[in-house]
N, C-alpha and C positions, 0 to 999 in steps of 0.2 A: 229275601228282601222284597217290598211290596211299593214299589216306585211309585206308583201312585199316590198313595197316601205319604211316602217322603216330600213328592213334589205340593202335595195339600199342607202337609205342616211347614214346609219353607217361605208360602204364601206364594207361591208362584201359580201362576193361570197360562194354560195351553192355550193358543189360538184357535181359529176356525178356518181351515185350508185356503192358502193363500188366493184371493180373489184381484185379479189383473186391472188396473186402474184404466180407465179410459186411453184410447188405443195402441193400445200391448194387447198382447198375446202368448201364455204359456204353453208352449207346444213340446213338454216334454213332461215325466215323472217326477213328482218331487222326493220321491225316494224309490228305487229299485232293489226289489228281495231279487237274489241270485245266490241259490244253496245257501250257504251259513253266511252270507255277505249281505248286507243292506248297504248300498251306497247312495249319498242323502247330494240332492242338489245346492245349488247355492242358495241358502237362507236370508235376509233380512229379517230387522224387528218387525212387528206385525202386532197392530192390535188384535181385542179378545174375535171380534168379526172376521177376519181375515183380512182385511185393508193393511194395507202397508202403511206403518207408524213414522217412518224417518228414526232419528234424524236425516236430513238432506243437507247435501253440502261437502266440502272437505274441512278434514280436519290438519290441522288446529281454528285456520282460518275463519271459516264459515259453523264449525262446530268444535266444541272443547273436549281434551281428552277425556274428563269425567261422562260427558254425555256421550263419546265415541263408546265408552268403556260399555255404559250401560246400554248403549243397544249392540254392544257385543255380546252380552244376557240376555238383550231381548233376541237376538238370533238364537240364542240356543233354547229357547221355548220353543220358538217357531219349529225348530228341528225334529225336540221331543215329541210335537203336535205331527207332524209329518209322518215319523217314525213309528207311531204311535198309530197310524191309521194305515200302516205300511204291515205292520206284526201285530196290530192287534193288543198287544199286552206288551206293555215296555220290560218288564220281568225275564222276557226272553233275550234282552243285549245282554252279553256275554262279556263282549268288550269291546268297550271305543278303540279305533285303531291308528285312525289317522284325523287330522282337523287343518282345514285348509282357509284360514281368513285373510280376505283382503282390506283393505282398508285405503277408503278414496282420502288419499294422503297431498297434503300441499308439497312442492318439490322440497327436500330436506329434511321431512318431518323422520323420523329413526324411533319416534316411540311406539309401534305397531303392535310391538309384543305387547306391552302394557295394553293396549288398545284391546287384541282380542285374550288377555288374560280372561275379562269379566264371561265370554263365551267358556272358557275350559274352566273356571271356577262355579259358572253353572252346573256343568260335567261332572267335577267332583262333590261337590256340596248334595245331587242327585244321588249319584251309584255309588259313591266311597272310591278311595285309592285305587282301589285293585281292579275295579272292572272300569271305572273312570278315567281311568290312567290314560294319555295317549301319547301319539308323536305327533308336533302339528307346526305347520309355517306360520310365519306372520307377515304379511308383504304389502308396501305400500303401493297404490297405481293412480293413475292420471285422472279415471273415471269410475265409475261403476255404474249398474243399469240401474234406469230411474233415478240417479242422484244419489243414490243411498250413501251414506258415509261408511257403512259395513256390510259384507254378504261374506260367511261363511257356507264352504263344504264339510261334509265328513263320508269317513266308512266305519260302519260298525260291525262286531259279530255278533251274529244270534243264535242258539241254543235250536234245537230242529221242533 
């Protein structure tokens, strides 16, 4: 399978390594190779630059589940773009294994899952079933950094 050219025919565009908005500071990895493991940090959407795209806000309140949804997509660019600069050749994930979304939730809100399905529909619509497949949370919380309405984690396997 040649991921690249699936992510060019789905019309999807990778970022440019996430650049820290006026005073922040990224003081870690955004993805860690360890043997056959890539573990990916916590993602947001992200324009084609690196700038952090939003939405900001929570949802439903300040952002709607349609727009929560699609920057659950747009995180999972941001990821492949990570990953991707992480391995080199995205050809080498073997398989998604876990996906960890949160979502800056208004108290009550329960549709989280719907929220980060559009991330794990990235996922599969990219690798197919079998190697897209994962096990993943969906959890609502109080905040998230910089406002973001989404920041998904993952772990993938890679191929040596």
């Amino acid at each position: 399978m040649h991921i690249e050219k699936r992510i060019e025919e789905l019309g999807f565009v990778l970022p440019a390594e996430a650049q820290a908005p006026p005073g922040f500071e990224f003081s870690f990895d955004w993805a860690r190779v360890r043997g056959n493991r890539v573990y990916v940090s916590g993602h947001s959407p992200q324009r084609p630059d690196g700038s952090l795209a939003g939405p900001f806000g929570a949802v439903p309140s300040d952002i709607s589940l349609d727009a929560a949804t699609d920057a659950a997509r747009d995180a999972a660019l941001a990821v492949l773009a990570s990953v991707r600069r992480a391995i080199g050749d995205l050809d080498r994930v073997s398989a998604w294994l876990t996906v960890s979304g949160m979502v800056n939730a208004d108290h009550g809100f329960t549709q989280t899952t719907t929220v980060i399905n559009g991330f794990s529909d990235v996922v599969l619509q990219v690798f197919g079933p079998e190697t897209g497949a994962h096990a993943r949370s969906a959890i609502g919380v109080a905040a998230l950094p910089m406002n973001n309405a989404v920041v998904v984690s993952a772990e993938l396997e890679i191929d040596g």
